[in-house]
C-alpha positions in Angstrom: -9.5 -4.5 3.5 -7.6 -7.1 1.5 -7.6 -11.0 2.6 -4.0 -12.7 2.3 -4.8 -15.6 1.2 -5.3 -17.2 -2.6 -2.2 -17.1 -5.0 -0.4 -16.6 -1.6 1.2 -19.3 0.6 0.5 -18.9 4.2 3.6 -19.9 4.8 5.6 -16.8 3.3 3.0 -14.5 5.0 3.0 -16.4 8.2 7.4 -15.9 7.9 6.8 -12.2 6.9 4.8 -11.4 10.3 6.6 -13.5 12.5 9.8 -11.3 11.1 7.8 -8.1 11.8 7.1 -9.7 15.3 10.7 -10.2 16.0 12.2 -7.2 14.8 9.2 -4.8 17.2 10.0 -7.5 19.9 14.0 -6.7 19.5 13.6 -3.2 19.3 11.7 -3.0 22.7 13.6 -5.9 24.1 17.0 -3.0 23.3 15.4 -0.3 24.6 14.8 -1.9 28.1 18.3 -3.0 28.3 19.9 0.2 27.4 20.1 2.7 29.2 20.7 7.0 28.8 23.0 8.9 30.5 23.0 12.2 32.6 25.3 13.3 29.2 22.3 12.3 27.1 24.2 9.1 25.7 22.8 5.9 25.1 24.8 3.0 26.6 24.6 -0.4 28.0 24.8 -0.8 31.7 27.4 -2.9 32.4 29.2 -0.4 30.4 28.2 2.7 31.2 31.8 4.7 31.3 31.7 3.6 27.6 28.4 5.6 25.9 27.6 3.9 22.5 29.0 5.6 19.4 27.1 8.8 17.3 26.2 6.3 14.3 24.1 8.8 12.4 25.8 9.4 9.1 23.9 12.3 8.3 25.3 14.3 11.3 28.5 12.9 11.2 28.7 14.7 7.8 27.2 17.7 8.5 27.0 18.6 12.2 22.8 18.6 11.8 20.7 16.1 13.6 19.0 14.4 10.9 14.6 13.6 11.2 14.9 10.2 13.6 18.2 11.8 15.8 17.2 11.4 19.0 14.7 8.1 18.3 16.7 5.9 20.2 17.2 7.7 23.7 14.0 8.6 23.0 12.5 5.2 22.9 15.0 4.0 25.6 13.7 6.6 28.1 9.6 5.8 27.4 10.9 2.5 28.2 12.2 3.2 31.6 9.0 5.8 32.1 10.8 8.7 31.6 8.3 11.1 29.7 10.3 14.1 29.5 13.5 13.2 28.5 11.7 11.0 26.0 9.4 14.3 24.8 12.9 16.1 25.1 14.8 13.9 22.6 12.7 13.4 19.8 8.8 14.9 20.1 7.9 12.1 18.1 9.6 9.4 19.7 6.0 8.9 22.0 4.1 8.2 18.3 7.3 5.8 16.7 6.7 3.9 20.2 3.2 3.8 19.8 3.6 2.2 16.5 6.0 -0.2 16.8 3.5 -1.7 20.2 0.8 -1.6 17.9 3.3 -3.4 14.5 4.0 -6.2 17.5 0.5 -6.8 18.4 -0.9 -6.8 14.8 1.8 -8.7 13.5 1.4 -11.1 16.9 -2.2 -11.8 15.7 -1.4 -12.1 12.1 1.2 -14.6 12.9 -0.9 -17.2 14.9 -3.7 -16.6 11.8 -1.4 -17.2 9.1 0.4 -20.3 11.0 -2.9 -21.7 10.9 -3.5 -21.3 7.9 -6.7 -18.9 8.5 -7.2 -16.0 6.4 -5.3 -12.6 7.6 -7.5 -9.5 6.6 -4.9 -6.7 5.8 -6.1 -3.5 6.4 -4.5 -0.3 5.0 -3.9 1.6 8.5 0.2 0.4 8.5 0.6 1.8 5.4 -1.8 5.1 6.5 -0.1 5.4 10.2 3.7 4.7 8.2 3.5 7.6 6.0 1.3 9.9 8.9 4.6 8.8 11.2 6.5 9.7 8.4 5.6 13.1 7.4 5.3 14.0 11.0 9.2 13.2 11.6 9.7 15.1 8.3 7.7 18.2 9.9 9.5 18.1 13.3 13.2 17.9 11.7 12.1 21.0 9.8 10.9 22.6 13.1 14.4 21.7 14.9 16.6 22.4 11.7 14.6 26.5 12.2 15.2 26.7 15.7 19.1 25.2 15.0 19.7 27.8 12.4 18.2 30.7 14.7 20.4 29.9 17.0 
């Protein structure tokens, strides 16, 4: 477990959690204003004729859903405590939420610490859980590429 304190300001770190804070908040905070339609569309809804664009390059270009297709409705529908559209958009989309409530109330912690200027002990389970998160999304993209291609 590393300290973040010494040769480092608390005020950069204390900027760099708050950030983290904000950007978990505003993902959550989207999530419960948007909504997903019986079509499967995210949209927001005061607009809900008017589903929000496919933004993902990846299948723009190719057709293919690419390893976090599927995130977004996923989250949204957790969010509004539906479990098995959630499961049924992405199957990993319950762990990404999982980790972004546990980013908010690290980073929550971390913040008031640092603003303080008390020392913020940094333990390696972001970077652990990150790449876990990671090579799981990688492993389910694989599993729906197979069952695309099978047809």
């Amino acid at each position: 477990m590393r300290l973040e304190t010494g040769n480092t300001p608390a005020r950069p770190v204390a900027v760099h959690h708050f950030s983290m804070m904000l950007l978990c908040t505003g993902v959550l905070l989207a999530s419960l204003l948007l909504g997903v339609n019986a079509r499967g569309q995210a949209y927001l809804p005061p607009f809900g004729a008017h589903p929000m664009p496919e933004i993902c390059p990846f299948k723009r270009a190719t057709g293919w859903p690419c390893a976090g297709c599927g995130l977004t409705r996923s989250t949204i529908s957790i969010t509004h405590g539906d479990w098995r559209r959630a499961w049924h958009f992405h199957r990993v989309g319950f762990l990404v939420y999982l980790f972004i409530l546990g980013q908010l109330l690290y980073n929550g912690f971390a913040w008031q610490r640092a603003r303080r200027g008390a020392e913020v002990a940094r333990g390696r389970w972001t970077e652990y859980s990150a790449f876990a998160l990671l090579a799981l999304l990688l492993a389910n993209w694989a599993w729906t590429l197979t069952a695309l291609a099978r047809g």
